[in-house]
C-alpha positions in Angstrom: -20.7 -32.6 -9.7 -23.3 -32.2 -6.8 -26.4 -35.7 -6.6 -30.2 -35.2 -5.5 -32.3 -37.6 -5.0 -35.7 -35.6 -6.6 -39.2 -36.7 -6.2 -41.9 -36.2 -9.1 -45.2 -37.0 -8.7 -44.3 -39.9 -6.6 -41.3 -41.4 -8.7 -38.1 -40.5 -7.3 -35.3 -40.0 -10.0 -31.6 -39.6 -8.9 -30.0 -36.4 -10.8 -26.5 -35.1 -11.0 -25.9 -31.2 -11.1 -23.0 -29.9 -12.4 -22.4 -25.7 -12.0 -21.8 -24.8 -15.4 -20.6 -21.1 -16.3 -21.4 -18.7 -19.2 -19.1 -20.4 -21.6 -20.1 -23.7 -20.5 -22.6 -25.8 -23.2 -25.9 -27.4 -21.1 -25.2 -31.5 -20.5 -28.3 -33.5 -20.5 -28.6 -37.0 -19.4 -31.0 -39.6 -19.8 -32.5 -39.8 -16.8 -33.8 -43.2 -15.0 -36.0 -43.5 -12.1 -34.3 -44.8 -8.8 -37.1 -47.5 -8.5 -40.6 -48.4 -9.3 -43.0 -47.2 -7.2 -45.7 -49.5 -5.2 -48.9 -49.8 -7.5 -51.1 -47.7 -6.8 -53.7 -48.9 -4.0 -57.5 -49.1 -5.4 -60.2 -46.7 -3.9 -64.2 -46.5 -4.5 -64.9 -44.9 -7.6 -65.0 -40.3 -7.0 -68.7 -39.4 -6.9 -70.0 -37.8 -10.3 -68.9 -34.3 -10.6 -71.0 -31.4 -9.6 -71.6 -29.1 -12.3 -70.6 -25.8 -11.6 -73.3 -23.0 -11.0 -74.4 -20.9 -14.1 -72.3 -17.6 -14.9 -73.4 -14.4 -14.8 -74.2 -12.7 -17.6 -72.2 -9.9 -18.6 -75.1 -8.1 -20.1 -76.6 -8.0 -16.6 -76.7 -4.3 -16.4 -79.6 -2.6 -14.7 -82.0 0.1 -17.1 -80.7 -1.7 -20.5 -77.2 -2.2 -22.0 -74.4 -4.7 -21.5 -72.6 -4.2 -18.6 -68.3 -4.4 -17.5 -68.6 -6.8 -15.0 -65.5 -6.8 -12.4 -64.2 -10.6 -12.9 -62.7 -10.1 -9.2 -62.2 -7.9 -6.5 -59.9 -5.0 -6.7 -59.3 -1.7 -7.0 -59.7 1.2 -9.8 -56.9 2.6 -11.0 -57.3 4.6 -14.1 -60.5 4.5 -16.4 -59.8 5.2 -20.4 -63.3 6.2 -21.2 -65.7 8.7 -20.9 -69.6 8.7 -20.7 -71.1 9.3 -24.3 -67.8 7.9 -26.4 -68.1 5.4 -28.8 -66.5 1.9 -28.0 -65.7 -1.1 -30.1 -65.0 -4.4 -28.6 -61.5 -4.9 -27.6 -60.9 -1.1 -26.8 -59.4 -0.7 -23.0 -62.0 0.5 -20.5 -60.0 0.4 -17.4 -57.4 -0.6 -15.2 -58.3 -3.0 -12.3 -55.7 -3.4 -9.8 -56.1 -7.0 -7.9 -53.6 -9.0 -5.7 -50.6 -6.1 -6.3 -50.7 -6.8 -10.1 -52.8 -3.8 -12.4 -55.7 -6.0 -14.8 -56.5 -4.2 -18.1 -60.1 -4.7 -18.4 -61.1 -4.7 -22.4 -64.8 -4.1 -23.7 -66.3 -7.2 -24.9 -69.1 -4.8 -27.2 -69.5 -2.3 -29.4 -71.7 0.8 -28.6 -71.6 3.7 -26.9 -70.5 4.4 -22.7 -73.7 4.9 -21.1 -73.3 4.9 -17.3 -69.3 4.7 -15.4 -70.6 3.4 -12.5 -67.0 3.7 -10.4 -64.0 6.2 -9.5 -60.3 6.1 -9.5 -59.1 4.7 -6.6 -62.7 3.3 -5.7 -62.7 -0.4 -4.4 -65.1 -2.7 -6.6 -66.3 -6.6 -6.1 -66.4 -9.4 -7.8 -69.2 -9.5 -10.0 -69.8 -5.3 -10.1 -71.1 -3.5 -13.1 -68.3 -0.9 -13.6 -69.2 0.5 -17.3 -72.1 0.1 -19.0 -72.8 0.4 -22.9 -75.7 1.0 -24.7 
C-alpha cells in the first residue's frame, strides 16, 4: 500500500494505492480531503463577455450552391465523390487529414456535386470551399 498526497482543483486529498492484479476485486474508499482550503480571495467582477464573431456560412460558395467548407486546416486524402453524382446529406465527401488524425468530412445537403474544388494530397485552409453542390 503506496500514499499520495493529490491535488484537485485546489483541494488536496490524501489517497492510498494498492497494486492489485488480475484476480484482484477494485477497493474503493471514501475519500476525505486533507484540509480545507483558504476561501477564496474576492476579485472585481470579469468584464461582460465578448460575443464571438459571426460564422461563416456554409453555403458561401461562389456561382451558386452550398459549399464543403474545410472546418480546419489540413490535408486531402481521399475524395468519395465525383462531379455530377447525386448526394444526400450525411453521405461521406472526403477525408481530411489534420494534426496526424484522418477527419471524414460528411455532406450537410442534398443535391448534386457541382464543382471539386481540391486534389488528393492537396493542402486546404481553414475556411475553404472543397465541394460544392448544386
Amino acid at each position: 500500500m503506496r500514499e499520495f498526497r493529490i491535488k484537485v482543483m485546489d483541494q488536496i486529498y490524501e489517497v492510498e494505492v494498492e497494486e492489485v492484479g488480475i484476480q484482484s476485486t477494485p477497493f474503493i474508499k471514501n475519500v476525505q480531503p486533507a484540509f480545507t482550503a483558504a476561501p477564496a480571495i474576492k476579485t472585481a467582477p470579469a468584464a461582460a463577455p465578448v460575443p464571438a464573431p459571426a460564422a461563416k456560412p456554409q453555403s458561401a460558395a461562389p456561382g451558386g450552391g452550398d459549399a464543403i467548407i474545410s472546418p480546419m486546416p489540413g490535408k486531402i486524402i481521399s475524395i468519395a465523390v465525383k462531379e455530377g453524382q447525386a448526394i444526400q446529406p450525411g453521405d461521406l465527401v472526403l477525408v481530411l487529414e489534420a494534426m496526424k488524425m484522418e477527419n471524414e468530412i460528411f455532406s450537410h445537403v442534398s443535391g448534386i456535386v457541382k464543382a471539386i474544388n481540391v486534389t488528393p494530397g492537396a493542402p486546404v485552409n481553414s475556411g475553404e470551399a472543397m465541394v460544392v453542390i448544386g
